[in-house]
N, C-alpha and C positions, 0 to 999 in steps of 0.2 A: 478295310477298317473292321475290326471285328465290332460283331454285336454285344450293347448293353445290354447285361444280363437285368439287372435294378440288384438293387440292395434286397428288396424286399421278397424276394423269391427266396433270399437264404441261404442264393448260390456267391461260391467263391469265385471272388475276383480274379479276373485271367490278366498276367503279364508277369515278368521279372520279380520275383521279392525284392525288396528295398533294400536288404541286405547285400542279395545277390550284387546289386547294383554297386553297392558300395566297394565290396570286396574288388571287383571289376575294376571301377574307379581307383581305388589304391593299387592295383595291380600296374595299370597302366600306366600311373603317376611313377609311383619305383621304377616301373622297365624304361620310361620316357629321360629320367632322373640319372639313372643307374647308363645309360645310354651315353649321354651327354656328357656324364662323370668320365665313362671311360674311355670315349673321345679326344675330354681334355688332357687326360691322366696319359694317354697315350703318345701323344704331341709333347706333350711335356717331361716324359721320361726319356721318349727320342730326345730332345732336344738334350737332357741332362746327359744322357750315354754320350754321345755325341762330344758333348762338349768334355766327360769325364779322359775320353780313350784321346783328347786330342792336348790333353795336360802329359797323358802316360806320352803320348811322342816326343814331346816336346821335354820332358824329363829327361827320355832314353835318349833321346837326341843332343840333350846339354849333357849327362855322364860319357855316351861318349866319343864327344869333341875333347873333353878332360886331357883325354891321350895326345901324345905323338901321331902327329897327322898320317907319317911313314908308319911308323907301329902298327897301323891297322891294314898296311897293304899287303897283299899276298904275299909279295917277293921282299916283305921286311927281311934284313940280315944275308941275303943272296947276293950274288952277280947280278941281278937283275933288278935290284934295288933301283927303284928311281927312272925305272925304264913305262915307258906306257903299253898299255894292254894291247896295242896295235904291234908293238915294236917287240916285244915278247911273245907274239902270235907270229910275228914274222920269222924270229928267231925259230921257235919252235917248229914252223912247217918248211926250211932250209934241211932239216933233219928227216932222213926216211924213215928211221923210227922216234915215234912221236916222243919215247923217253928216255930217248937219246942225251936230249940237251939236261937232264938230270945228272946222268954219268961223266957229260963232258964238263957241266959249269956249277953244278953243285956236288958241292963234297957232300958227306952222308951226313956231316951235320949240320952244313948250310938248308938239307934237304928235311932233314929235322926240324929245322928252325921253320922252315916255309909250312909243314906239315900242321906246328903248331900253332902257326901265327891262321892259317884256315880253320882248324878246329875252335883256337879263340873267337875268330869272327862269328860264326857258325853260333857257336854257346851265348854270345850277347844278342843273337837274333832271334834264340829259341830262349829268350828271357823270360819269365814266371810264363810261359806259352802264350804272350803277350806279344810279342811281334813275328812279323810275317815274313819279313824282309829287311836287308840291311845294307845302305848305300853310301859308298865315299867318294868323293868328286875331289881330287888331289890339282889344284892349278899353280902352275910357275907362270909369274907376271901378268897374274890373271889372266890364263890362256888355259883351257882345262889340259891335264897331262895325264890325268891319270884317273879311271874308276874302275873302282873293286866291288863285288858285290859277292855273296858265296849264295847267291840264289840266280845266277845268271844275267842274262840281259833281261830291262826289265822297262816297260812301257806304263806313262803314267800322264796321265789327264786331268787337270783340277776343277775342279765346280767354281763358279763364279761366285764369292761373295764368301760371306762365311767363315772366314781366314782368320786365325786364333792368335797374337801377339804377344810374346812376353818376353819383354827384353831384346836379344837379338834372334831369338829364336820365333819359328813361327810353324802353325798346325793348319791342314785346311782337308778336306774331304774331298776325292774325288775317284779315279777308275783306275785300276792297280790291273796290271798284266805280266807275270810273269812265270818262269819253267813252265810254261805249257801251259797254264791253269786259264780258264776261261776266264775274261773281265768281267770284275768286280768291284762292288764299293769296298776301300780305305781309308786311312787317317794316316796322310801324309806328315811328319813331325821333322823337320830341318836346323840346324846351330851352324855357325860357323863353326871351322876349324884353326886354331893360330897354331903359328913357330914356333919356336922358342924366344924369337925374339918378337910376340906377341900379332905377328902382320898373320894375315887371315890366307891361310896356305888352303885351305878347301870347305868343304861342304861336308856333315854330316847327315843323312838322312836315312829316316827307320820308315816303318809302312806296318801300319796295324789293320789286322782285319776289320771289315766295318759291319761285317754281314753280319757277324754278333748282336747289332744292334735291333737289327728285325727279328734275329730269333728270340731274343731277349723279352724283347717287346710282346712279338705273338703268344710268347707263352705265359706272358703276363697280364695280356687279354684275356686267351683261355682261363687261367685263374679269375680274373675278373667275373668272367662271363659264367664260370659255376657259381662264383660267390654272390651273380647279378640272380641266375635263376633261384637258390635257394633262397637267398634274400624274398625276392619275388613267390613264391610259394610260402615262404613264413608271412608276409604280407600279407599276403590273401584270407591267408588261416586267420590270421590276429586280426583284420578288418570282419571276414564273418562272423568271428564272436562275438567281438564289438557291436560289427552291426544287429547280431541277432539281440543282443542285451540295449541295446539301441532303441531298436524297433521294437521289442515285448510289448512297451505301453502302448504301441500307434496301434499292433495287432490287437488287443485288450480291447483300445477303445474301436478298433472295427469291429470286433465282436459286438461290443457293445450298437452302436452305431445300426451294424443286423437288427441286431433283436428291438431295439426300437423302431425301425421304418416297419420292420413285421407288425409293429401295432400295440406292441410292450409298453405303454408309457408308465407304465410300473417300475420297470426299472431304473435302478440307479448306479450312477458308474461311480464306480469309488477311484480315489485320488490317492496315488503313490507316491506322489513327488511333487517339488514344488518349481520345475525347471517349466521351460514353454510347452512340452504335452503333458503336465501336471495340469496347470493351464488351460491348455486346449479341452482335458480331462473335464474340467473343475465347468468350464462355457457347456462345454456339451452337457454334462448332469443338469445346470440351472436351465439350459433351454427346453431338455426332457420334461422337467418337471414347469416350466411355462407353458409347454405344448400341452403337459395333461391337465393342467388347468386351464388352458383353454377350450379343449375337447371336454371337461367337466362344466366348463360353463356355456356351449355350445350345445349339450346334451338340455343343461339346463334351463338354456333359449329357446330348445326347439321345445321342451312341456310346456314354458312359459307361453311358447307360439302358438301349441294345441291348445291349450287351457283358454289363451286370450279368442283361440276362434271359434273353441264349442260357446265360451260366454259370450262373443260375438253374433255369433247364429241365435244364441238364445236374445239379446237381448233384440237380435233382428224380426225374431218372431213375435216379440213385446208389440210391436206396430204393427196395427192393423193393413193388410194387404189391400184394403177397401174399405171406407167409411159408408158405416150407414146411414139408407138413405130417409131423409123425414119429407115427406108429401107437404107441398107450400114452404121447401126451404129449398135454397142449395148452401152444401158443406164442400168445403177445402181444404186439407188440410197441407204441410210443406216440413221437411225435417232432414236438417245436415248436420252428420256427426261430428267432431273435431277430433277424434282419435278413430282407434278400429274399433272399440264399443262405444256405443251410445252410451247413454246415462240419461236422458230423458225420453218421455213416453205422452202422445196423445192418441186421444179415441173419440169414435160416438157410443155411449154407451148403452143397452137399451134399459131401463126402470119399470118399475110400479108404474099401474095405473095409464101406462102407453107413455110413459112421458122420455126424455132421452137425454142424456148427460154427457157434456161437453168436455173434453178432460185433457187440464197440461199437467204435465207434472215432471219436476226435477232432480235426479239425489246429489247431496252433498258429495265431492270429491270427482273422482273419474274411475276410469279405467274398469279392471273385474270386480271391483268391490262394490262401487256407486250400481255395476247394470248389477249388481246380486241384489241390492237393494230393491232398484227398481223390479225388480222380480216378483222378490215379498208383496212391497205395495201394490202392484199389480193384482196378484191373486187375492189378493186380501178385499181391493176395493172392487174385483169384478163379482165376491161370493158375498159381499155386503149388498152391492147395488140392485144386486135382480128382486130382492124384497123391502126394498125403500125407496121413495122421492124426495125424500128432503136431506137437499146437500149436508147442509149442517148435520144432522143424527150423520148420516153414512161419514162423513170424514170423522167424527169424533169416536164412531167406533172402530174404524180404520187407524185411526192414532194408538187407540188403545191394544189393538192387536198388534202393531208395527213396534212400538216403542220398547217392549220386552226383547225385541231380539236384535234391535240397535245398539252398537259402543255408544261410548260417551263422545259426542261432538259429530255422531253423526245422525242425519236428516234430510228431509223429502217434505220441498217444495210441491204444492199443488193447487189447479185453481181446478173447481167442478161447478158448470154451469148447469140446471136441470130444466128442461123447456118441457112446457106442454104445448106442442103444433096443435092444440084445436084455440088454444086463448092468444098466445102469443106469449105468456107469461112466464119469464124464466126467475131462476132463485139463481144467488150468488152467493159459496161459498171459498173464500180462500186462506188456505193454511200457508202465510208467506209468499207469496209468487206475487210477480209484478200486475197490476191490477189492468182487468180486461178495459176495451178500449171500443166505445159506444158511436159508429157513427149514423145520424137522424138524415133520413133519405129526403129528396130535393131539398138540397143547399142547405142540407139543416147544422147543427152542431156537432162537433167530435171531439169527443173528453172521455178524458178515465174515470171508470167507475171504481172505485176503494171501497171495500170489508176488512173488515179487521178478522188478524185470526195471524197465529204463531205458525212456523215446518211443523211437519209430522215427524215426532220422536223425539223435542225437546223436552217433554212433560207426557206422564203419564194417564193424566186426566186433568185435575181441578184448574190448573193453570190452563191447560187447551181450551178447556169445554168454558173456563170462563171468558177466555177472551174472543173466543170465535163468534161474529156475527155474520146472519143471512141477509143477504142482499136482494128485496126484489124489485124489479122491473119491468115495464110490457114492451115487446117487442112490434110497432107499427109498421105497414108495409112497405117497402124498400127502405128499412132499418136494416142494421148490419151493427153486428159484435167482431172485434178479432183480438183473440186471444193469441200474446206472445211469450219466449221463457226469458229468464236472465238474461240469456247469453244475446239476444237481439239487442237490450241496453247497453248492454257491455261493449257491444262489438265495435272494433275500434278502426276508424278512416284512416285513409291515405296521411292527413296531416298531424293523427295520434293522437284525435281527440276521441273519445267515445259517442256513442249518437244518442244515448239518455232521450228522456222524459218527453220534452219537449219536441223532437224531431224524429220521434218514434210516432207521435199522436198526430203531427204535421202530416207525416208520411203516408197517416191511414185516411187520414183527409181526401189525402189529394187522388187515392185507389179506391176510397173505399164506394164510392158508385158505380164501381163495375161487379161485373157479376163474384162470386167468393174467388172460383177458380181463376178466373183472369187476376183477380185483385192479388190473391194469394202469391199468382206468378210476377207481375209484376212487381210489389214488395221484396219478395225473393232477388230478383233480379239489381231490383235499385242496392238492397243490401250487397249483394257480392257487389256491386261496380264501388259502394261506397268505403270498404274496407279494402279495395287495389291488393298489392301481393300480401297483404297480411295473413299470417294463417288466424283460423280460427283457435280461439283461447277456450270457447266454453261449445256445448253444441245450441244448434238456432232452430227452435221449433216455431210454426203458426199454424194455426187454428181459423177459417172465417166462418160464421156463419148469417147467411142472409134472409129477411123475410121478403116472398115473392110480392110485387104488389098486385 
């Protein structure tokens, strides 16, 4: 089997042209055709010859019976008239010389008359050079008496079957033997002969050569068989053209075909015609030109792909690798993205005055636009907080740097807790985000604590700064806060409810006397069992923080 070269190397494809083929193909078809034709044409002219030369017998044979049955015997108008060819042979060898019996029983113009009455014979045998032979069967009382022939004794054999009838005469083919001449095929042609007074005094019969018929024949093959071969080489010719004029478009669109798999999708094949490889033409351009828009939009998945992973990376580097740590607390914190960027952000942060800031925070939307955001917010609120403690001033000047470089409708959720570990005493500011969630250590109470306050970037001051209020509260020993984002409310169970409000603050109940870390993990855990194969819709951040007791 030879080897595939591919398309795309550029190399020409090895095998037979398609023309070649064709040409072949007609060739074969004519000479198969052309075969069969002269076959039948062969058989069927035998058959015509055949039957043509056994009408000429039967012709020669009815002209002539016409005559005087006597009339056509040698010894018509002689002494020997009426004598048989035994009996005349007898006569003749009585005599020591053989022409004797001339001088004794024919006169010279009896001897005349026999002379002519042989050359007559003779001349109706050699008729248009159409017979071979010339036979009379002379019988008295139906007893044969007499046969004349001027071609000598003569041996004859007929074929079985075949036998030509018309009227009283009758033609048949078979093995002719006479003057010496080696056996061959004839056309035997027979008539009766009548009297005068009509009663059937003998037999006429002629013998036409048959061998005519094969040379006839064979030379009529040969004609055939030049006229099979020329035939058959115009054939050829007229199929190559055809097929070259044929095939042009199939070779066209392999060229074409090349130069795409080489990696062309630039190209485009133009359309000649509107038969099936106009067609085929017209498929292969719209697929050319599917492929390079796919390969355009492939180029354009993989930027997209780069782009979504350096913003990936970054907003990976937005969360802290390790939260810091506060002396008489433990901090936890837990955070699952729902796509490849996050879009929410927690921390510990550090502040004025030793104190240390708790921080959820979420941007409107997903994907690279929400972690761009959360970006901005980020640096904005990490170069505000190193020279302030009070949540409120630090969000409200974080509002006002964030919101000039947000579109319209979009925003950043965020809750900022700020603790002093020597009092216990944390302030609570939040811009929008779901309100932190207080649980009072032995058997105590667990409820949300609510401030009011708008996202970061709906307003560019007076509305923010007036609606946002600070929240404070002391934290007492094995007290515990845990801060969560939207997407914890939102997250939706196995039977398609959401877990809201009320079984979010249950949930912190029943963890929140463990240590943050345990507590943290176990929340985590109850959430994924509570939301089964659902994916996540939004991402799920928490925050705990505990005071030792």
């Amino acid at each position: 089997m030879a080897r595939d070269e591919g398309l795309a190397g550029g190399r020409k494809m090895r095998g037979t042209p398609l023309s070649t083929k064709l040409a072949l193909a007609v060739g074969v078809i004519i000479l198969v055709f052309m075969l069969a034709f002269t076959l039948v044409l062969q058989r069927f002219i035998r058959e015509a010859v055949t039957e043509q030369l056994k009408l000429t017998a039967l012709e020669s044979a009815l002209t002539a019976s016409q005559a005087d049955v006597e009339a056509w015997t040698t010894y018509f108008g002689t002494p020997y008239q009426g004598l048989t060819s035994g009996e005349v042979q007898a006569i003749v060898d009585g005599f020591r010389d053989p022409e004797e019996y001339k001088r004794k029983f024919l006169t010279a113009e009896q001897a005349a008359v026999r002379e002519r009455n042989v050359k007559r014979f003779q001349r109706f045998g050699e008729l248009d050079g159409k017979l071979e032979a010339v036979e009379l069967t002379y019988f008295d009382d139906g007893v044969e008496k007499l046969r004349a022939s001027y071609t000598g004794f003569i041996t004859w054999v007929p074929e079985a079957g075949g036998e030509l009838v018309l009227g009283e005469g009758r033609a048949v083919r078979g093995l002719l033997t006479h003057s010496g001449l080696p056996r061959h095929v004839a056309i035997r042609g027979t008539h009766p002969v009548r009297d005068t007074l009509g009663e059937v005094a003998g037999e006429f019969a002629v013998y036409i050569d048959a061998r005519a018929i094969d040379e006839t024949t064979d030379a009529l093959i040969l004609q055939i068989s030049y006229g099979t071969a020329i035939f058959v080489i115009l054939g050829v010719a007229c199929a190559v053209l055809i097929g070259r004029q044929v095939t042009r478009p199939l070779k066209l669109l392999q060229d074409d075909i090349r130069l795409v798999a080489g990696g062309d999708l630039t190209h485009h094949t133009k359309v000649n015609s509107n038969d099936e490889i106009g067609e085929l033409a017209r498929t292969f351009d719209r697929m050319t030109r599917s492929l390079a828009e796919a390969a355009e939009s492939e180029r354009s998945a993989a930027r997209s792909r780069h782009d979504v992973s350096l913003v990936a990376e970054v907003a990976e580097k937005l969360l802290p690798q390790k939260l810091l740590t506060i002396p008489g607390y433990d901090v936890a914190a837990h955070h699952e993205a729902a796509g490849e960027v996050a879009h929410e952000l927690y921390d510990v942060l550090p502040m004025a005055d030793g104190r240390r800031g708790l921080l959820v925070a979420s941007a409107s939307g997903s994907g690279v636009a929400a972690a761009m955001i959360m970006a901005m917010a980020r640096s904005f609120l990490t170069a505000v907080a190193r020279s302030g403690s009070d949540p409120g001033a630090v969000l409200r000047e974080v509002n006002g740097l964030l919101s000039g470089h947000l579109n319209r409708g979009m925003f950043v959720t965020m809750l900022l807790v700020v603790l002093d570990p020597k009092t216990g005493a944390i302030d609570i500011a939040n811009a929008g985000h779901p309100a932190l969630v207080l649980h009072k250590g032995s058997g105590g109470k667990t409820l949300e604590v609510h401030s009011e306050g708008i996202a970061l970037g709906f307003d560019a001051g007076p509305v923010f700064d007036r609606t946002l209020v600070v929240r404070a509260l002391e934290l007492e020993p094995g007290d515990r806060i845990v801060l969560g984002s939207e997407g914890v409310l939102k997250l939706r169970g196995a039977d398609g409810k959401v877990l809201g409000d009320k079984r979010w603050v249950g949930l912190v109940k029943r963890e929140g006397d463990h240590p943050s870390k345990v507590c943290i993990q176990r929340i985590a855990s109850t959430l994924t069992k509570f939301r089964g194969k659902h994916d996540l819709d939004t991402d799920v951040t928490l925050v705990a923080l505990g005071r030792q007791a």
